[in-house]
N, C-alpha and C positions, 0 to 999 in steps of 0.2 A: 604495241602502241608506240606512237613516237613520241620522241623526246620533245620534237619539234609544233611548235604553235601553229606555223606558217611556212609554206617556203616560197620566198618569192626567187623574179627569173627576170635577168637582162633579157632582149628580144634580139637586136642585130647579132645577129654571132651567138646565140643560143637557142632562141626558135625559129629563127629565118637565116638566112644566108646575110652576110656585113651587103652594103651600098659598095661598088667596085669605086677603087681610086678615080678612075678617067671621069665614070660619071658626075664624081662627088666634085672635081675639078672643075669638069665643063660647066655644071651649074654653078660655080666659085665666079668662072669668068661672064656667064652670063648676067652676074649678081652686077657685077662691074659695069656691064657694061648697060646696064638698066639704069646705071646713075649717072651716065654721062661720063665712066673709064672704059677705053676701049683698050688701052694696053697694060693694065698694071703691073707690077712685076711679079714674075715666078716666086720671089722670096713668101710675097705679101701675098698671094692666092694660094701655097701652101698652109700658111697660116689660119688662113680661112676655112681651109680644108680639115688641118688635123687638130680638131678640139682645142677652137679659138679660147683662150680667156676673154672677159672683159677687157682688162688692161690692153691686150694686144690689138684686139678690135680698135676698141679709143686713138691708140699709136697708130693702129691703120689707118683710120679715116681720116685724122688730123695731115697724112702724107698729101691724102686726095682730096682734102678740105671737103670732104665726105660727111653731114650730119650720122653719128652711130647707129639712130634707131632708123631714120628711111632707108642706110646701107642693108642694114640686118632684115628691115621686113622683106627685100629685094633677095637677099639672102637666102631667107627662109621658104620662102614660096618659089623658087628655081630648084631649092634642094629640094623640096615633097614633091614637087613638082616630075622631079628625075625618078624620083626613087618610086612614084607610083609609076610612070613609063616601065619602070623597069620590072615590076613586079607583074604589070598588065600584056609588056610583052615576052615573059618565061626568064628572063634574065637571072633574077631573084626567086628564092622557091624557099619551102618548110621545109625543115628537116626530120625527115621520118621517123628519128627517134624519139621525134616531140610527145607522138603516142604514149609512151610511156609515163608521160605525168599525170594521164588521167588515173593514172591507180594511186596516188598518192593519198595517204589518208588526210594530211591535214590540209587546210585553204589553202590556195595558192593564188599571189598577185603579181605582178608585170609593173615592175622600175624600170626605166628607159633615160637616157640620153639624148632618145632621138623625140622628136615634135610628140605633143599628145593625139596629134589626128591620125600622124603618120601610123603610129599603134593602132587606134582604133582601126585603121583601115586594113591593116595585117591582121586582126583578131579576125574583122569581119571578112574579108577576100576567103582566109583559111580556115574558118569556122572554128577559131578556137575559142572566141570569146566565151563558151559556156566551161573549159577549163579553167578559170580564174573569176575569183570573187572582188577585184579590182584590177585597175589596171594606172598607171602613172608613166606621164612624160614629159619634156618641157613645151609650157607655150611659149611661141613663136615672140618671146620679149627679152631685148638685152638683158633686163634683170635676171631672166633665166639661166644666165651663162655663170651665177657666183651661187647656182644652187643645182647646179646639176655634178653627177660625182667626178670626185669623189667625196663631194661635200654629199654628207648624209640626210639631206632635206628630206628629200623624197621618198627613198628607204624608209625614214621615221616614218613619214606620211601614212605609209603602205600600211607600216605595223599598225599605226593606230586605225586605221582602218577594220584591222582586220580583229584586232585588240587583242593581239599577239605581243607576249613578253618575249618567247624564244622563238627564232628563227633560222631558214638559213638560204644563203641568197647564191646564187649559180650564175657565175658572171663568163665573161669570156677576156677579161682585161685586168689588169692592176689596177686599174680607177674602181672595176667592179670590186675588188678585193681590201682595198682602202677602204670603202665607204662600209663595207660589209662591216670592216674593224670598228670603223667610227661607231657604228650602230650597237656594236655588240654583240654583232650575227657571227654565226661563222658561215664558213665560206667554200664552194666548191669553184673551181678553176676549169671548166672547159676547155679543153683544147683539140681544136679543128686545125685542117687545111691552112685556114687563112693566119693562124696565129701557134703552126706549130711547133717554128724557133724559135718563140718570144721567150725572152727571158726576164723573170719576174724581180723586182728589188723588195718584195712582202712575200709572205709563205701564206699563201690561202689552205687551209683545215683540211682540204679533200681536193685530190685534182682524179680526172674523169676524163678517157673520150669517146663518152657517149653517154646521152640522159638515157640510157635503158640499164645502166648501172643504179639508178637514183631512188627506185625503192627501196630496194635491198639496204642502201644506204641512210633514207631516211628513215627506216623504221628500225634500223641496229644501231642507229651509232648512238 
């Protein structure tokens, strides 16, 4: 029997393949340029790119006397927008190890960073939605940006959802790993291709490369 209530599972970079930089950018500039920027700088479209805060958003648009929430819906709908191109033309794919979760004994749900449509349309494209008994991502609102991790909103969410005390959450990043902490979860660390220099400044509980290791693991440790 496991220890474990629940375990929940980041989605980019743990059941699917990450959004490639170039596209996550193109959509950046395309955001821009839907509001009337056609050149902004490379500084301030990286920013946009790699997991804006609020604050910096606010500092951006005040550059381009840009209102924050018309930039951001402009934002948001160019970025799903890519990321569904890119899954509908083979770009982005499941990772075959993901099979492996259907043995798990206890529930399993889906925290995400990325859109909540975005996920539902990856559960549904790859037929996983029947692996998981919830699933969580942000809506498409600035507010979203001071609750996404490694603020442990949505993690909480999950649990209570699931009305899981213990858990344990399979992340592919230090934000996944932070939030895990905040929560009280512990923590496995995936490491793939796209993230396998990264160097961590937190110790996640369990590091892994590959969920076909993750039975064995949730039901011994």
């Amino acid at each position: 029997m496991s220890p474990y209530d629940a375990v929940l599972f980041d989605s980019d970079g743990v059941l699917v393949e990450p959004p490639g930089i170039e596209t996550k950018t193109e959509a950046a500039r395309d955001a821009f340029a839907a509001v009337g920027v056609d050149d902004p700088k490379p500084a301030d479209v990286e920013s946009i790119v790699h997991g804006v805060t609020r604050a910096e958003l606010d500092a951006c648009c005040e550059r381009y006397d840009l209102d924050p929430t018309t930039f951001w819906r402009a934002r948001e709908r160019h970025d799903e927008d890519s990321q569904f191109a890119a899954f509908r033309a083979g770009d982005r794919d499941v990772y075959d190890d993901v099979a492996a979760i259907e043995t798990l004994s206890p529930p399993r749900g889906v925290v995400s960073n990325n859109h909540h449509t975005t996920i539902e349309f990856v559960l549904d494209r790859f037929e996983l939605a029947e692996l998981f008994a919830c699933h969580y991502g942000r809506p498409m609102t600035v507010e979203s940006l001071t609750r996404k991790k490694p603020n442990p909103h949505y993690v909480e969410t999950a649990l209570g959802a699931l009305d899981a005390e213990t858990a344990l959450y399979v992340g592919d990043s230090e934000s996944d790993v932070v939030a895990a902490e905040r929560a009280g979860l512990d923590s496995i660390f995936v490491r793939r291709e796209h993230n396998r220099d990264l160097s961590l400044s937190v110790e996640p509980d369990y590091e892994v490369d590959s969920l076909q290791t993750l039975p064995k693991l949730v039901e011994s440790a």
